[in-house]
N, CA and C atoms as a LAMMPS dump frame, in Angstrom:
ITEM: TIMESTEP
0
ITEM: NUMBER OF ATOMS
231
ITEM: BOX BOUNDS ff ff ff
-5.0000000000000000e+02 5.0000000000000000e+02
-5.0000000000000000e+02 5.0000000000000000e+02
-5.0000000000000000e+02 5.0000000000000000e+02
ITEM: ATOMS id mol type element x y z
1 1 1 N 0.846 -1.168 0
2 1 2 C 0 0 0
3 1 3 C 0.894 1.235 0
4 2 1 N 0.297 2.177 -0.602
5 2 2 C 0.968 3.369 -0.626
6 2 3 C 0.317 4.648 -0.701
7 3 1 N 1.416 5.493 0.46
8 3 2 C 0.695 6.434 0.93
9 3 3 C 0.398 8.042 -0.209
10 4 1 N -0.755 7.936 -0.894
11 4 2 C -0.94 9.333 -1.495
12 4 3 C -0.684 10.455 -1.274
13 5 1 N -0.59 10.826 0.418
14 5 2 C -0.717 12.029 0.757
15 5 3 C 0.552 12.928 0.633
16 6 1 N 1.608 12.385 0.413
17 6 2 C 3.066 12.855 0.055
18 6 3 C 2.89 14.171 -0.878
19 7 1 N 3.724 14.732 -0.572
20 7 2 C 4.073 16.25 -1.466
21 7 3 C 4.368 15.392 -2.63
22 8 1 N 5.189 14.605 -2.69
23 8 2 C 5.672 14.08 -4.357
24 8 3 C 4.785 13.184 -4.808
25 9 1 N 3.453 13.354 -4.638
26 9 2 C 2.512 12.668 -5.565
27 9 3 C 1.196 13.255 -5.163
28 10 1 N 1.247 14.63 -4.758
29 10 2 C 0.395 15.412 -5.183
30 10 3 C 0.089 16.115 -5.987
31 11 1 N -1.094 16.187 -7.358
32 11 2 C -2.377 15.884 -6.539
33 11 3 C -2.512 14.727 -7.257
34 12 1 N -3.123 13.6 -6.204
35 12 2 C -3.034 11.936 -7.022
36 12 3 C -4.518 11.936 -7.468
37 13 1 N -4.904 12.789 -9.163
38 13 2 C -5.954 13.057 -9.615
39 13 3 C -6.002 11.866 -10.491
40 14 1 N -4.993 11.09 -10.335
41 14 2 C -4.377 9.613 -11.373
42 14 3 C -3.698 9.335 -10.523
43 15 1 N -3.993 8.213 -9.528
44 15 2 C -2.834 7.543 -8.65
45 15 3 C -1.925 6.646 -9.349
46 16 1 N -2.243 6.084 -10.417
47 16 2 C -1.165 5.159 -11.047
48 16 3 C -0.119 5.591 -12.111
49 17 1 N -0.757 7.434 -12.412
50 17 2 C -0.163 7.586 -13.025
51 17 3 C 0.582 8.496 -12.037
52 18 1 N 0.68 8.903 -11.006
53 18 2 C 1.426 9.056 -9.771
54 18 3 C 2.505 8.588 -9.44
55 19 1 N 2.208 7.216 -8.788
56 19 2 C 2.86 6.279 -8.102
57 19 3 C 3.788 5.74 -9.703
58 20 1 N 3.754 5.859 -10.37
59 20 2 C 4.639 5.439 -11.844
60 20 3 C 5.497 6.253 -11.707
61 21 1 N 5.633 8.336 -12.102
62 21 2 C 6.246 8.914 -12.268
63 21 3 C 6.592 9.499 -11.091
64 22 1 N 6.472 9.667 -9.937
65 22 2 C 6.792 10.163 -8.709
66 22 3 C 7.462 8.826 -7.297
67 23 1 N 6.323 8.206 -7.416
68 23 2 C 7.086 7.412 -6.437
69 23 3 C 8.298 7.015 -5.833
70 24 1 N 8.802 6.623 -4.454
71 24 2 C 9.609 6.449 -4.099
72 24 3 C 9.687 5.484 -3.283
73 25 1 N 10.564 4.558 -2.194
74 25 2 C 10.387 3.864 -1.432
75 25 3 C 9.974 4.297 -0.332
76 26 1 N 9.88 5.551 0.514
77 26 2 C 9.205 6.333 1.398
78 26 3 C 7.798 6.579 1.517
79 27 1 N 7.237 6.16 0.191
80 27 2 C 5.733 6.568 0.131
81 27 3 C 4.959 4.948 0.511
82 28 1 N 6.123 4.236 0.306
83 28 2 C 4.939 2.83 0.704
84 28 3 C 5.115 2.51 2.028
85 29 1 N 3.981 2.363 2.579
86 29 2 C 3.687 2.378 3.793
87 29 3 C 3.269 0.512 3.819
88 30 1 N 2.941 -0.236 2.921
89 30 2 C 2.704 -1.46 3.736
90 30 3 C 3.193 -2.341 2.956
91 31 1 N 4.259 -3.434 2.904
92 31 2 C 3.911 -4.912 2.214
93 31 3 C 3.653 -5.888 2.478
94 32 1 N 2.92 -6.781 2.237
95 32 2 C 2.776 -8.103 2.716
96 32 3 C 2.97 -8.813 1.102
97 33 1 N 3.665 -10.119 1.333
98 33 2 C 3.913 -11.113 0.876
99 33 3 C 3.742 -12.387 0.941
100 34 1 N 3.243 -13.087 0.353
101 34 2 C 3.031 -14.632 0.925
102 34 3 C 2.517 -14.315 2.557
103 35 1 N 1.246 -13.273 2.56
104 35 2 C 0.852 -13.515 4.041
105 35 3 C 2.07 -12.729 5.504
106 36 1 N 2.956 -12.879 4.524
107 36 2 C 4.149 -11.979 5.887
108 36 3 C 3.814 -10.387 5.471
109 37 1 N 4.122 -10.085 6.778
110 37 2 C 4.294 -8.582 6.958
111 37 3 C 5.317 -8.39 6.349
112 38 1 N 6.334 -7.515 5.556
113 38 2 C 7.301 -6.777 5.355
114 38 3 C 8.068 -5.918 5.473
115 39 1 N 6.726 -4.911 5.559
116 39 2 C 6.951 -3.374 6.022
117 39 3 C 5.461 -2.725 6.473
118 40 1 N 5.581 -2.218 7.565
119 40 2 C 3.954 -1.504 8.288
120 40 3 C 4.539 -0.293 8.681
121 41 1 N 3.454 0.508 8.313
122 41 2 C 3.611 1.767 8.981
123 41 3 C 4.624 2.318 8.546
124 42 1 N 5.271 2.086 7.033
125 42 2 C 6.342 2.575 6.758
126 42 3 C 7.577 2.135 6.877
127 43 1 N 7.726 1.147 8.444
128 43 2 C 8.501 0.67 8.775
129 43 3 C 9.113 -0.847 8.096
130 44 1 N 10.287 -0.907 7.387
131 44 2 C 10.465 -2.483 7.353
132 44 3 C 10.786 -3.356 8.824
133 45 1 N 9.825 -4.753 8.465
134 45 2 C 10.315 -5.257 9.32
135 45 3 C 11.115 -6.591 9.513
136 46 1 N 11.996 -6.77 10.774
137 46 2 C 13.647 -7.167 10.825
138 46 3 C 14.325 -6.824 10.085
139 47 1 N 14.206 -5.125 10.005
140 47 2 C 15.372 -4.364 9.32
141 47 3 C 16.782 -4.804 9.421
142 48 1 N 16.806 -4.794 10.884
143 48 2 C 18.008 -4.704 11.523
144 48 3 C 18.828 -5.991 11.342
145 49 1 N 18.407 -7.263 10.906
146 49 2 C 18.839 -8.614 10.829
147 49 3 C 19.108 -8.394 9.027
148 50 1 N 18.429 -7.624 8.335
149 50 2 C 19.225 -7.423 7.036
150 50 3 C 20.418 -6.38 7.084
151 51 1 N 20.528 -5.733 8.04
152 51 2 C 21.134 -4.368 8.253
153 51 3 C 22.815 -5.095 9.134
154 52 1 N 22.037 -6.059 9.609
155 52 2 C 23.409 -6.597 10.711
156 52 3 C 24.325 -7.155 9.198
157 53 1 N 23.543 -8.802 8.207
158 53 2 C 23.4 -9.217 7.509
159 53 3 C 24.863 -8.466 6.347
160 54 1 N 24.34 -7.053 5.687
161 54 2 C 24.704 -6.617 4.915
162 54 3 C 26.572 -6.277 5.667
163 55 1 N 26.207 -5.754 6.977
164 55 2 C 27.749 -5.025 7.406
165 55 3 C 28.28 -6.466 7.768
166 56 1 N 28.024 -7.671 7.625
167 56 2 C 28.844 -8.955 8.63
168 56 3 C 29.262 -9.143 6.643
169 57 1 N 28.763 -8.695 5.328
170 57 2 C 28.807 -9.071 4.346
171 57 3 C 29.995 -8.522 4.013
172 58 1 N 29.752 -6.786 4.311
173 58 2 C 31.257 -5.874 3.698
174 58 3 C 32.464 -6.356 5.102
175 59 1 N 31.911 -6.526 6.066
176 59 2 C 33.515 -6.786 6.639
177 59 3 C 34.269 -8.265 5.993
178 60 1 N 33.647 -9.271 6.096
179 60 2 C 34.228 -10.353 5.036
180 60 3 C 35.065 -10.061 4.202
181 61 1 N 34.186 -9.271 2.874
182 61 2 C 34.578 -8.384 1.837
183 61 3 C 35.777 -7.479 2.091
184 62 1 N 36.126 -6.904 3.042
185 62 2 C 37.507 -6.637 3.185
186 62 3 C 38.362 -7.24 3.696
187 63 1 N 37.907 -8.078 4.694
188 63 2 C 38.896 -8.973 4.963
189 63 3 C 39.9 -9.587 3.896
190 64 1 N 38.605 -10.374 3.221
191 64 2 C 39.272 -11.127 2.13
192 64 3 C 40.398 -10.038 1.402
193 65 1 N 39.916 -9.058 1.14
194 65 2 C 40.905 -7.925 -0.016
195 65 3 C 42.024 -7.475 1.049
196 66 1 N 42.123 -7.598 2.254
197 66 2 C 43.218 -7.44 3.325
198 66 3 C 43.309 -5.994 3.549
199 67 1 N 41.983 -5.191 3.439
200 67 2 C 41.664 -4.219 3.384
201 67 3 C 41.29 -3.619 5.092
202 68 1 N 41.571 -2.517 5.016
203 68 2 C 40.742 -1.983 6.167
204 68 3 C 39.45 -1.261 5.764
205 69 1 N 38.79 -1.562 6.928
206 69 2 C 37.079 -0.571 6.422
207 69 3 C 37.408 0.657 6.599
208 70 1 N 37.26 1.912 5.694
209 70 2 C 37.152 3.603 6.347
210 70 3 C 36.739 3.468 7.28
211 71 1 N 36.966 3.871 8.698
212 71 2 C 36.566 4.276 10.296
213 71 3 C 37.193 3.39 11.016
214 72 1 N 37.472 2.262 10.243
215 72 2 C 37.736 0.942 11.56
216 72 3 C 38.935 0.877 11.596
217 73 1 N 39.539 0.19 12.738
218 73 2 C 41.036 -0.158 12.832
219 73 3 C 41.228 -1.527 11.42
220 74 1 N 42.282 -1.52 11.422
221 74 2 C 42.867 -2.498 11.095
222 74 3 C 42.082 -4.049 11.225
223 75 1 N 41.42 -4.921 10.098
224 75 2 C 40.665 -6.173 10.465
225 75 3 C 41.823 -6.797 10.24
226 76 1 N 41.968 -7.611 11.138
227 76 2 C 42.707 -9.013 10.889
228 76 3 C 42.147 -9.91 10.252
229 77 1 N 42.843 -10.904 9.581
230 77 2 C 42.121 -11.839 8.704
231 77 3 C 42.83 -13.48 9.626
């Protein structure tokens, strides 16, 4: 579901032709999938387990390249 009331898809006098040329990921407020929640209220949900997910992905990713991350000390491999 997605929320109309946004400045960037006002005035939704054509919501599809709206949500086509304006839309963004901020304006959808709900998904469900196969019955799961996704995202409510705007919010995704177990952000944070894709969010942990992605940074346990790039530290690997430098490891392997024997890289340090910008901000972090030195990873050992």
């Amino acid at each position: 579901m997605i929320r109309l009331g946004h400045a960037n898809l006002l005035p939704a006098t054509d919501p599809a032709a709206a949500i086509v040329a304006n839309a963004h990921a901020g304006n959808v407020d709900t998904v469900v999938v196969a019955g799961r929640v996704l995202k409510e209220g705007g919010v995704l949900k177990g952000g944070e387990t894709v969010f942990e997910q992605a940074a346990a992905s790039r530290d690997r990713l430098f490891r392997a390249a024997g890289l340090s991350r910008p901000g972090a000390a030195r990873l050992s491999g």
